[in-house]
C-alpha positions in Angstrom: 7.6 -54.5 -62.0 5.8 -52.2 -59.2 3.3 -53.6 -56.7 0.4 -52.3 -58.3 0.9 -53.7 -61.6 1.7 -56.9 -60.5 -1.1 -57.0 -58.0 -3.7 -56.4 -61.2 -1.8 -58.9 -63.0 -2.6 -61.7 -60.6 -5.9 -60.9 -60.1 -6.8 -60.9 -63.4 -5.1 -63.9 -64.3 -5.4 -66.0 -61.6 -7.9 -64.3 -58.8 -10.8 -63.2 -61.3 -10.9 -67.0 -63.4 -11.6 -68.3 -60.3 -13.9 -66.4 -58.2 -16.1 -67.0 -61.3 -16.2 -70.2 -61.8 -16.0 -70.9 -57.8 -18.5 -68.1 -56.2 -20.6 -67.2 -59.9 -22.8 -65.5 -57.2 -20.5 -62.9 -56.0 -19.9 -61.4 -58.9 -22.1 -59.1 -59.5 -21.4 -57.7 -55.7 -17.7 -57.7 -55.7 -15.3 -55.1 -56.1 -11.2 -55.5 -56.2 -8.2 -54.0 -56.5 -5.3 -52.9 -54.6 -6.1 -49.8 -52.2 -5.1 -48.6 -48.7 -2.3 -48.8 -46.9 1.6 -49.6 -48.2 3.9 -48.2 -50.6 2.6 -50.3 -53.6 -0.9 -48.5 -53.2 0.6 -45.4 -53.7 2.9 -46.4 -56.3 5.8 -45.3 -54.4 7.4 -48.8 -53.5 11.3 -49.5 -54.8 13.6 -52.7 -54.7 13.8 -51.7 -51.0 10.2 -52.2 -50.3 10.1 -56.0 -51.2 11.7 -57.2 -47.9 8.7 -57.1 -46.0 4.8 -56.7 -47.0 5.5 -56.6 -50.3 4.6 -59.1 -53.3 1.7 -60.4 -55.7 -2.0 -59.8 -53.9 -4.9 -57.3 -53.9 -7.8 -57.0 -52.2 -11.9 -58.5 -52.6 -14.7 -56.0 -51.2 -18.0 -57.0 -50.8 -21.2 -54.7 -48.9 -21.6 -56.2 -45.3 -25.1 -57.8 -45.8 -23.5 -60.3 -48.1 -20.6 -61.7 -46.2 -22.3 -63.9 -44.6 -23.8 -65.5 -48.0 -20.3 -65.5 -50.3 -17.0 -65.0 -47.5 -16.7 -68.4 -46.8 -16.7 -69.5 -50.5 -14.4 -66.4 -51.8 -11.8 -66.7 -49.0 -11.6 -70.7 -50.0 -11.2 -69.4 -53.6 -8.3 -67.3 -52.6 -6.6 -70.3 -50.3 -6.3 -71.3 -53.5 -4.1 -69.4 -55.1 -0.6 -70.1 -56.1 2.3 -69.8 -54.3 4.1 -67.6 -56.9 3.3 -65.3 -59.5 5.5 -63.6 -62.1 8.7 -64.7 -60.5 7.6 -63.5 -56.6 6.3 -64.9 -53.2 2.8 -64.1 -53.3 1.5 -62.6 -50.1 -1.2 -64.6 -47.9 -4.5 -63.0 -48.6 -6.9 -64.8 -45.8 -6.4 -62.8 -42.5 -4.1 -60.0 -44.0 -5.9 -56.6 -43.1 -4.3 -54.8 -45.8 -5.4 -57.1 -48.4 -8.0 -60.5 -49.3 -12.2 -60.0 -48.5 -13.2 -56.8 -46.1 -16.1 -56.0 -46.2 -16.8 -52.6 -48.0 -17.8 -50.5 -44.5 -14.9 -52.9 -42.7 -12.1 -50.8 -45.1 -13.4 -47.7 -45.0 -13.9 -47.9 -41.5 -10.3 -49.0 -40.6 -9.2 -46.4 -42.5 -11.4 -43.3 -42.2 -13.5 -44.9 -39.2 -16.5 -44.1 -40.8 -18.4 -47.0 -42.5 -19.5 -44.6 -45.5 -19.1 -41.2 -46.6 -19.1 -38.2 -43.5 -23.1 -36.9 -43.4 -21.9 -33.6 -41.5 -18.9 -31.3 -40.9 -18.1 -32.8 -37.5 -17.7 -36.1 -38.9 -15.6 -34.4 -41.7 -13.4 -32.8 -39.2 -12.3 -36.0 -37.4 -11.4 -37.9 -40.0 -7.6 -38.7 -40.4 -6.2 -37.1 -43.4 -3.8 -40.2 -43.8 -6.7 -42.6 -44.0 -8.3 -40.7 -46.6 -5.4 -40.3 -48.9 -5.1 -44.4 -48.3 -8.7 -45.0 -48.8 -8.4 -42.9 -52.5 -5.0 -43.9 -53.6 -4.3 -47.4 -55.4 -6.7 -48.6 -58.3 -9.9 -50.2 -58.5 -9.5 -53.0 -61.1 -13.1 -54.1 -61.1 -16.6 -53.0 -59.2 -19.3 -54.7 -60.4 -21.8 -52.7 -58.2 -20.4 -49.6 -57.8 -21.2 -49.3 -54.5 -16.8 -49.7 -53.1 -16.4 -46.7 -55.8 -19.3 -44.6 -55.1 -17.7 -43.9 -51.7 -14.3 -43.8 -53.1 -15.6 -41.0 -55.5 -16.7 -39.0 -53.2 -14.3 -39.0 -50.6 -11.6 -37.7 -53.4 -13.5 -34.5 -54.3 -11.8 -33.6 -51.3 -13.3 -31.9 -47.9 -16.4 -29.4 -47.4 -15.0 -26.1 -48.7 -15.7 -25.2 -44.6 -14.1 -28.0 -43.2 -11.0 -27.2 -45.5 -11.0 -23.8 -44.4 -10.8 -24.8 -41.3 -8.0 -27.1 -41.4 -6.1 -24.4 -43.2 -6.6 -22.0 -40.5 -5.3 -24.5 -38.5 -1.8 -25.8 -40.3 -1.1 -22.1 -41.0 -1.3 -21.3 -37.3 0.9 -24.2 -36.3 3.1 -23.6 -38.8 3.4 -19.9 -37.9 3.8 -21.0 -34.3 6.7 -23.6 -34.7 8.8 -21.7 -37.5 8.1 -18.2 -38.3 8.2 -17.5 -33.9 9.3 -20.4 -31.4 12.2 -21.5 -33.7 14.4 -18.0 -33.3 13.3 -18.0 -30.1 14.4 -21.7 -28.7 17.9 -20.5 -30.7 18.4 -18.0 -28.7 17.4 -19.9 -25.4 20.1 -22.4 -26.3 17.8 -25.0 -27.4 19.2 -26.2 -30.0 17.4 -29.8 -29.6 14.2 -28.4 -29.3 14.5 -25.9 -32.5 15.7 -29.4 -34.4 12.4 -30.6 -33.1 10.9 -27.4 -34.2 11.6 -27.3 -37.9 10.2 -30.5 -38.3 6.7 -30.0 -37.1 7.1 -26.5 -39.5 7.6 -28.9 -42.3 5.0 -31.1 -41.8 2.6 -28.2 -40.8 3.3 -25.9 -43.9 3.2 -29.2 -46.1 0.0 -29.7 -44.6 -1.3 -26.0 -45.6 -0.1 -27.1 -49.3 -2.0 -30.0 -49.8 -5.4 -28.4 -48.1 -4.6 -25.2 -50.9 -4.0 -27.9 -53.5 -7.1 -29.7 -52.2 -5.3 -33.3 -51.8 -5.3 -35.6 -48.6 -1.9 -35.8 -46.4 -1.1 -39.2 -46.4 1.1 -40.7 -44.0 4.4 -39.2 -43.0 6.5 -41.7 -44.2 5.3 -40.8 -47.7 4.2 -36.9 -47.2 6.8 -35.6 -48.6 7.5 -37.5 -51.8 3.9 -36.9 -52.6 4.3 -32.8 -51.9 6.6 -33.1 -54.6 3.8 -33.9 -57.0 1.0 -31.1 -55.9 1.0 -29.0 -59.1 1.1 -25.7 -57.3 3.9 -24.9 -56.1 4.5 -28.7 -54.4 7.9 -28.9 -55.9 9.3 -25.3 -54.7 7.8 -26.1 -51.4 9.7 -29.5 -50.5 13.1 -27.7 -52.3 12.1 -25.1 -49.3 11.4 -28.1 -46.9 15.0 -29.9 -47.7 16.9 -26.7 -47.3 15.2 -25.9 -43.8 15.9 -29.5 -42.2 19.4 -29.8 -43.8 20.4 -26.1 -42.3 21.2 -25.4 -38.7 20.9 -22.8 -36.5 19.8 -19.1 -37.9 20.9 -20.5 -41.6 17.5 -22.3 -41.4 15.6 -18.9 -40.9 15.2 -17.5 -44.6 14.3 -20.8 -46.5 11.3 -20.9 -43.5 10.0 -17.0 -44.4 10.5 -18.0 -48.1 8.0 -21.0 -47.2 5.6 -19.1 -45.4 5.8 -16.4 -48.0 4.8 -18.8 -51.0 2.0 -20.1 -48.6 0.6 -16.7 -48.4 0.7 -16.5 -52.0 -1.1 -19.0 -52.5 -3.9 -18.1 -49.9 -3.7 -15.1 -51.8 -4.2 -16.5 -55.6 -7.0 -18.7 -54.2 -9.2 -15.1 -52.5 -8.3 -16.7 -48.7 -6.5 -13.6 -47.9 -5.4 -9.9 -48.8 -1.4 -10.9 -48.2 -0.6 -8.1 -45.9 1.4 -9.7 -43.7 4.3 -11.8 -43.7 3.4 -13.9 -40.5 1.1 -16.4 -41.4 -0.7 -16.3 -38.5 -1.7 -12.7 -39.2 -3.9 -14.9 -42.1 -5.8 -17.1 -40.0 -8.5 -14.7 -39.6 -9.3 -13.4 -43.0 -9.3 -17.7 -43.6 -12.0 -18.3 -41.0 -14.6 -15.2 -41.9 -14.4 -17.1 -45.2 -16.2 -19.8 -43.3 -19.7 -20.0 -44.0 -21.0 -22.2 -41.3 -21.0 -20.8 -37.9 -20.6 -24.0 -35.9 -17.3 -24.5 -38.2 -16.1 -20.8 -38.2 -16.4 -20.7 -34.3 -14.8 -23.6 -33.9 -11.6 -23.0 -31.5 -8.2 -23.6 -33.1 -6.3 -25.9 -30.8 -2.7 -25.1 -31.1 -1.6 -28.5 -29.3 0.0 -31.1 -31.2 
């Protein structure tokens, strides 16, 4: 049984029987489910993933201005709880960041460190993409209010269509920088180390362009990969691109990285972000950014630092 399914299991037959006949008052406040951070919230946890932070629980959200009135009475309710479930440890709830009662602005602030969904494009831009994809992935199993989903809604129609831009710009430059020109180059320095280190920032950089042109959040790089594999365009053929390049060595690395760059540029291409003239991506990073509507945004300087 995965995380997720057991996690919904418990709460429904033991977590939800009891917050209503314990805390009757909470309910029509509360939201839960199992969301954030963790293999099991992205459905991507194995037998391998039960040796640590891994087991029944989920987690109770409830809008800051009434913690004060039900916390106390909810976090008792889930002190409660039994020691095993289905056959497995159950996890402690009470104090655990990644599950039991946050507040609704505690979670998305932990993991998006705004309290509520981004008012303007400056806010947009510093958000972490890995907190984002955390704060979307998972399931909401109940939300009485609507108020933990509203946010969660929102969040996963993706960025601004500038701020996007913008971040696209960006991964194709880094990933234009590292592979396409400083990876030959530290080759033929003798730098075999630092090419190593090379390909890998590539990888994570043109995967990064894929899941802004597929309009899904990065998560964390632990997981990045596996969930490239699932971007319907061209997700798959870019991590069979991805294994070849960090699996080759020396110049034998060199075509699967054009090939890489070259279905990125298709894709910037299929989507009207460029006119595909060029085979360096960076030669696309200013056809992106005049596609940029909002000045502040389209002037914006492209930092190349890591």
């Amino acid at each position: 049984m995965r995380g997720l399914e057991l996690a919904k299991a418990y709460f429904y037959e033991e977590g939800l029987p009891r917050l209503r006949r314990e805390v009757p008052g909470a309910m029509p406040f509360l939201a839960a489910g199992l969301v954030g951070e963790g293999s099991d919230c992205f459905g991507y946890d194995d037998f391998i993933s039960r040796d640590h932070d891994w087991g029944p629980g989920f987690c109770l959200w409830l809008p800051e201005r009434m913690m004060a009135s039900y916390a106390e009475g909810i976090r008792a309710v889930l002190d409660s709880l039994p020691d095993e479930f289905e056959g497995f440890y159950t996890r402690k709830l009470n104090g655990n960041p990644r599950l039991g009662l946050h507040s609704i602005e505690e979670f998305y602030s932990s993991l998006t460190l705004c309290t509520k969904l981004p008012q303007n494009a400056d806010k947009w831009l510093a958000l972490p993409e890995s907190g984002l994809a955390a704060a979307i992935n998972g399931e909401v199993f109940l939300d009485n209010a609507g108020e933990f989903s509203a946010i969660r809604s929102s969040l996963a129609k993706h960025y601004p269509e500038d701020v996007r831009l913008w971040r696209l710009a960006r991964r194709c430059a880094l990933a234009a920088q590292t592979g396409q020109y400083n990876y030959l180059r530290c080759l033929r320095h003798g730098e075999s180390a630092a090419a190593e280190m090379i390909k890998g920032r590539f990888a994570e950089n043109a995967a990064g362009a894929l899941f802004l042109l597929n309009k899904r959040y990065m998560p964390f790089y632990k997981w990045s990969f596996r969930a490239l594999r699932q971007l319907p365009l061209m997700g798959r053929e870019a991590a069979e691109y991805i294994d070849i390049i960090m699996e080759s060595r020396g110049m034998d690395a060199i075509e699967s990285i054009e090939a890489l760059s070259g279905l990125i540029i298709s894709l910037l291409c299929q989507q009207g972000l460029s006119s595909g003239e060029s085979s360096f991506l960076m030669d696309h990073c200013g056809e992106i950014i005049q596609k940029i509507e909002d000045s502040c945004i389209r002037n914006k300087i492209i930092s190349l630092d890591f």
